[in-house]
N, C-alpha and C positions, 0 to 999 in steps of 0.2 A: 461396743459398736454403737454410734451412731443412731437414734432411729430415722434417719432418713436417707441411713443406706440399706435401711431391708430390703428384701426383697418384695414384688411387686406380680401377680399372675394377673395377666387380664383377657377376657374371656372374651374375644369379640366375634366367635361367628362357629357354627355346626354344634350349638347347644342341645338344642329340643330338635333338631333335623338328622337325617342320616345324609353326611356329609358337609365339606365344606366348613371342617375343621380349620381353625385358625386364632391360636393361643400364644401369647407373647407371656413369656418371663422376664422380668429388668432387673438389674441390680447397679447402682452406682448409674454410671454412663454407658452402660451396655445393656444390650438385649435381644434377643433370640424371640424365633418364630417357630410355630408347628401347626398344623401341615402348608400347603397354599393350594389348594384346590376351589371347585364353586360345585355348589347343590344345583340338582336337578330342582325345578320349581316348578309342579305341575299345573300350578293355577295359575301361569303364566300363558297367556295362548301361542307369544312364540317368542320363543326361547335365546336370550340375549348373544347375541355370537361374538360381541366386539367391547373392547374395554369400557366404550362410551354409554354403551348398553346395561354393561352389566352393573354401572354407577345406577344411573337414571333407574334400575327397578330395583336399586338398594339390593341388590345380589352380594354386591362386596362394600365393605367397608371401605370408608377413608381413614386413612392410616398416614401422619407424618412421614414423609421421606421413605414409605415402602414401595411405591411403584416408580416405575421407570419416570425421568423427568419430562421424557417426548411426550407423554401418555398424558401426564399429570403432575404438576410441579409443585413439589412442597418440601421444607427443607425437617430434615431431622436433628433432636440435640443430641443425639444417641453417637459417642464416639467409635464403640466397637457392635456392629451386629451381623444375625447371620439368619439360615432359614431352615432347617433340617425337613424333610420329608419324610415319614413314615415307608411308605411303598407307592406302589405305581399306579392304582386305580386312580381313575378322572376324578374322585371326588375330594383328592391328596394332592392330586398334581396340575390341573388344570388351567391354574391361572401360573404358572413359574417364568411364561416368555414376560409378562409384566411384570415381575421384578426389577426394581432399580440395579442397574450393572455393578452399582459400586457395593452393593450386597451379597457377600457369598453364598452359594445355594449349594447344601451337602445332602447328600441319599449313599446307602450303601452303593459298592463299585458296579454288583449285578445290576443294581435296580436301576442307575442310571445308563447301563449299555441297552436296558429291554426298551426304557423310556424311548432314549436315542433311536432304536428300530421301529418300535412302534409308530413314531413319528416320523419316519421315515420320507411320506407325502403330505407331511405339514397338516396333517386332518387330526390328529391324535387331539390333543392340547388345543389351546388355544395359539391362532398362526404368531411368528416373530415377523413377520412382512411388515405387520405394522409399525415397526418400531426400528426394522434395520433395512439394506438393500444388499446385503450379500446373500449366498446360496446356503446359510446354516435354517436349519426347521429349527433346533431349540437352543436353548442358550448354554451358557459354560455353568459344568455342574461340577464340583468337587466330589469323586466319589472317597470311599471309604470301607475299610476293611471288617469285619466282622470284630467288634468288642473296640475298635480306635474309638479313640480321644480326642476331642476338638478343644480347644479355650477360647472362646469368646470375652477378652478382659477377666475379670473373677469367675466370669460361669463357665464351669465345665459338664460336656456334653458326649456321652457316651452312647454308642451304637450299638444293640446288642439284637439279635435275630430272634424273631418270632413267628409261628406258625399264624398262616392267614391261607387264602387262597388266589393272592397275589404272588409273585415269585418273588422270594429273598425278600419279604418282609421285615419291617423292624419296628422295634421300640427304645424308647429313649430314655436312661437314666442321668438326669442334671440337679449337679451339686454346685451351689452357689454356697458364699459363705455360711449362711446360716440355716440354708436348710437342702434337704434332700428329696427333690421330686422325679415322678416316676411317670415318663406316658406310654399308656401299650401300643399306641398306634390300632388298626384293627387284629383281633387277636384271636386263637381257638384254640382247642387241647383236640381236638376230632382229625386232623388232618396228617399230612405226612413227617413234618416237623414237631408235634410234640415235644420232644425233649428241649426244642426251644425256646418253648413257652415257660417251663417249669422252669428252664434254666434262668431265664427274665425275670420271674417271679423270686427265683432263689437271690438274683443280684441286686432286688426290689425290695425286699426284706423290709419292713420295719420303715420304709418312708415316712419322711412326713405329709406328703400330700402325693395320692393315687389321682390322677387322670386317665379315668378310662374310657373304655367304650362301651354300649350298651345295646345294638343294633338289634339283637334276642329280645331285650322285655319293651321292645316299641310295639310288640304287636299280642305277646300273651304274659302273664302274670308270671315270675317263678317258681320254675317247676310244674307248669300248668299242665294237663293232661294230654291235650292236644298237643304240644312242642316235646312230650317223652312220648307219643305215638308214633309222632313223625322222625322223629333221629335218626340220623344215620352216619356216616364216615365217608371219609374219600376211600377207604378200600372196599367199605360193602358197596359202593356207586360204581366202582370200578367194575366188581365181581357180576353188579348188573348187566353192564352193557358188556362185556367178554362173553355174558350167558346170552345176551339176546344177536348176540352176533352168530353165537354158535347155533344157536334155535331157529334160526330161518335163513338156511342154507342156499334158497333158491328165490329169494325177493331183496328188492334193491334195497338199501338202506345207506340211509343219507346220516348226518349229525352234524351239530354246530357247539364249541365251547368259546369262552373266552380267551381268546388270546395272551392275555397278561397270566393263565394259570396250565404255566409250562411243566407244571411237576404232573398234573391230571392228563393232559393230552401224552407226554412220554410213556406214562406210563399205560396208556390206551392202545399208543401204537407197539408196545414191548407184548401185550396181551390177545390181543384184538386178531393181531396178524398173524398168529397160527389159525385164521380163517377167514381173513379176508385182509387183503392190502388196503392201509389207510392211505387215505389222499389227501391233501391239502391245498387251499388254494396259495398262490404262488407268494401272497403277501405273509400266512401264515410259517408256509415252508423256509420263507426271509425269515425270518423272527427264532424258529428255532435252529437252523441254521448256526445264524450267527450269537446264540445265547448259550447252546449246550452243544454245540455239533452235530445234531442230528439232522440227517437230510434224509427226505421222505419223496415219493412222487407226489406230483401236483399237478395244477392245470392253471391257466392264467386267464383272467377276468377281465385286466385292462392293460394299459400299453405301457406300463410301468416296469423300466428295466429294471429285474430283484436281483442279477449277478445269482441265479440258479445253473448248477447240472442241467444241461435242455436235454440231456437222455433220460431224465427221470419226469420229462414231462407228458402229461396227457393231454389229448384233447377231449375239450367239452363234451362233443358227441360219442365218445367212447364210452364217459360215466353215465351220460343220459341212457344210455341203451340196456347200461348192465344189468342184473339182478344176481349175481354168484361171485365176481372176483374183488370186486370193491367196497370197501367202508368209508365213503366218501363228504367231506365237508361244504355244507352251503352256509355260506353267510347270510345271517338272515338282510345285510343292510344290500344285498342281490335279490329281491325277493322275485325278481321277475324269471328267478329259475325254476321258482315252485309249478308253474302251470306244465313245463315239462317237462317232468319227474312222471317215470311208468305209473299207472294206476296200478292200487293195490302194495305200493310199497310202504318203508315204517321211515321213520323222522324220528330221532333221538334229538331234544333240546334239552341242555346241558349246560344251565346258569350262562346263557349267553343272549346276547341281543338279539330282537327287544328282550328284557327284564322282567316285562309284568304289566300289568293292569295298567300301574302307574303313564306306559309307553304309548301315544297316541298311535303310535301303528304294532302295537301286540294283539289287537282282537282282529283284525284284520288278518296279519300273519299266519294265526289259528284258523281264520276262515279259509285263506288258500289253500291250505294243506287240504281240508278239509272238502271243496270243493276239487281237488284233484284226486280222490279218493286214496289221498296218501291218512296210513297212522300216522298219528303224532304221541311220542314219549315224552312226559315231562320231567328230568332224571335230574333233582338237585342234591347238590351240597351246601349246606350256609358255611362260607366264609367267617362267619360270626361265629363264636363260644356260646352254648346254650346257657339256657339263663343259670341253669347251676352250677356249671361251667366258671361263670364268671363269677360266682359268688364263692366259687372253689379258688379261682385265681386271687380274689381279695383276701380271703382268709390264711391263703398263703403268703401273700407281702405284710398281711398286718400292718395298715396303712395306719395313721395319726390321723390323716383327712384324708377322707375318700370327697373327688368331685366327677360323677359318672355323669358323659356327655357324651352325643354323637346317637341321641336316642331322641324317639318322640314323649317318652316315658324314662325320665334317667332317675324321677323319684323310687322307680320299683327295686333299685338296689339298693342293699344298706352295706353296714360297717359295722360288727362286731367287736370291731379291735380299736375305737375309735369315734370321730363324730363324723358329721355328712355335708358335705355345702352342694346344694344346687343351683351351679350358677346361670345367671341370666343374661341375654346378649350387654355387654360393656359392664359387666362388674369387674369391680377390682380386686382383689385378695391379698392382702397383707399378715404377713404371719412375723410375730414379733417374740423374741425369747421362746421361739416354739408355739404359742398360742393364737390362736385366729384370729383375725377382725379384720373384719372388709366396711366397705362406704355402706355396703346396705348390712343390718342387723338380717342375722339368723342364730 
């Protein structure tokens, strides 16, 4: 082989951040992308909404020939490329309407009908208006079947499903001629999928280069005391809220989850509802509807035709009233429902927006509640694999190179089975006869 047909990884964006992943492999004249999304940037006071934007605060990279040419015109030498997506969360998906059209953009087949819904009012994502004048919200997406095969020229690209708390999550196994990398996308052993992950891990074997995620040791060391106090699972979070449903029989009780995590709310309303009917509002009741078939009652927020059952609708002033027949959903980006919610009632938040601290209007959120003499529950599950978690997941692919990103701290994982690269925004990675060396020395 040649060596200036090796292969090529280069690192250009959600290193040291959580999100905003964006990792190119080259080989020859081809090359492939993972993921396309952009980070929340809190030290931003307000927050870029438009392509031109999110250049001028260095949000996204320039990248030859990867965005649209209306947007941004530059030409690529790269004869065969494409973009695979991990899963659905904004921090994966959110820049995909600026992609160049003449780039294919692949995600498992679920992941891009939930996308498709989600985006339903052009608010999900960032909007395609700016770049088209027909009625589509997001662009043409190739999906893909669980463990399909893509070839991009020599690099082959494999789809295989992993546990997150995204729906129909995935990670990606890609074999170029000379070597065999592995990306988890975001990943867990704690959630409903398991046997996913391990299965990923099984088809991971022995890589020569791990990319993973790290999203656990940005905030405590491995295995840290406080992160094994706090554990939990999606079925003892379940087992919570079933319990406190049944436990106050005669006071209202409101909750809010994330929309992209359809396996937690089914499985809410499969338990929940031997004591109280779940409600949804009408854009949620859309989404799983059309994702898994489940149609639930709702109530409708704005003037947005969802193509619901209008015999399974509610009105607003019915849940406002209740305290006994309803387990009903407010979205927190409605918050103007919170002042009339009965006093004395309980609020379940349940890893949904706002997020956290981080959210210029989460302490406020908290203050409403709290000024309405509503409780509030804060009932999480991390989406993320705890930190021994992921050091269980490295030890089982027995990587050659481990490069752990998508953390604020990706030093905190090692390799056992191997050596370590921490890459930094625009390194390049070249692995030659198996052996590492990149432009900067480690």
């Amino acid at each position: 082989m040649d060596l200036k047909d090796r292969t090529k990884i280069t690192f250009h964006n959600g290193l040291r951040t959580i999100g905003g992943t964006l990792i190119e492999i080259s080989y020859k004249n081809s090359r492939i992308f993972f993921d396309f999304g952009s980070v929340y940037n809190p030290s931003l006071e307000i927050q870029p909404n438009s392509f031109s934007e999110l250049i001028e605060t260095n949000t996204i990279n320039f990248i030859d020939g990867l965005y649209d040419p209306k947007l941004l015109f530059s030409k690529s030498t790269f004869v065969n490329e494409g973009v695979f997506v991990s899963h659905v969360h904004l921090d994966h998906t959110k820049l995909i309407n600026f992609l160049n059209p003449r780039i294919n953009l692949y995600m498992s087949e679920k992941t891009k009908a939930l996308l498709e819904v989600l985006n339903i009012k052009n608010d999900f994502i960032f909007p395609f208006e700016e770049i088209q004048e027909d009625s589509r919200t997001t662009r043409n997406i190739i999906g893909l079947k669980d463990r399909e095969s893509v070839n991009i020229g020599e690099i082959n690209i494999q789809i295989l499903s992993v546990d997150h708390d995204a729906y129909d999550s995935n990670g990606y196994i890609i074999n170029t001629p000379d070597l065999k990398i592995s990306y988890t996308g975001d990943i867990r052993l704690h959630g409903y999928r398991q046997k996913d992950t391990l299965n990923f891990c099984k088809e991971a074997f022995n890589s020569d280069v791990l990319i993973i995620e790290g999203v656990s040791v940005s905030s405590n060391e491995v295995g840290s005391v406080f992160e094994e106090e706090n554990k939990t699972s999606e079925s003892i979070l379940l087992n919570n809220i079933v319990d406190l449903a049944k436990d106050n029989p005669n006071r209202q009780l409101t909750f809010n989850y994330y929309e992209a995590n359809i396996e937690r709310i089914t499985n809410i309303i499969k338990k929940v509802s031997k004591y109280r009917e779940v409600v949804l509002t009408a854009y949620n009741a859309k989404i799983l509807k059309d994702i898994v078939g489940v149609e639930v009652r709702y109530y409708t927020l704005d003037s947005f035709v969802y193509d619901l059952d209008r015999s399974k609708e509610l009105s607003l002033d019915t849940l406002l009233n209740d305290n006994n027949k309803f387990f009903w959903q407010i979205d927190g980006r409605n918050s103007n429902l919170i002042n009339r919610l009965l006093p004395g009632g309980l609020y379940i938040h349940s890893n949904a927006p706002p997020f956290g601290d981080y959210d210029p209007n989460y302490i406020q959120f908290l203050e409403d509640f709290e000024n309405s003499q509503v409780e509030i529950k804060l009932m999480y599950c991390s989406g993320h694999a705890y930190s021994l978690d992921l050091i269980r997941i490295i030890n089982m692919i027995k990587p050659k190179l481990l490069c752990p990103i998508h953390s604020f701290h990706p030093e905190r994982l090692f390799n056992l089975y191997g050596k370590r690269f921490l890459p930094e925004k625009g390194d390049v990675l070249e692995l030659i006869n198996k052996e590492e060396k990149s432009k900067n020395e480690f």
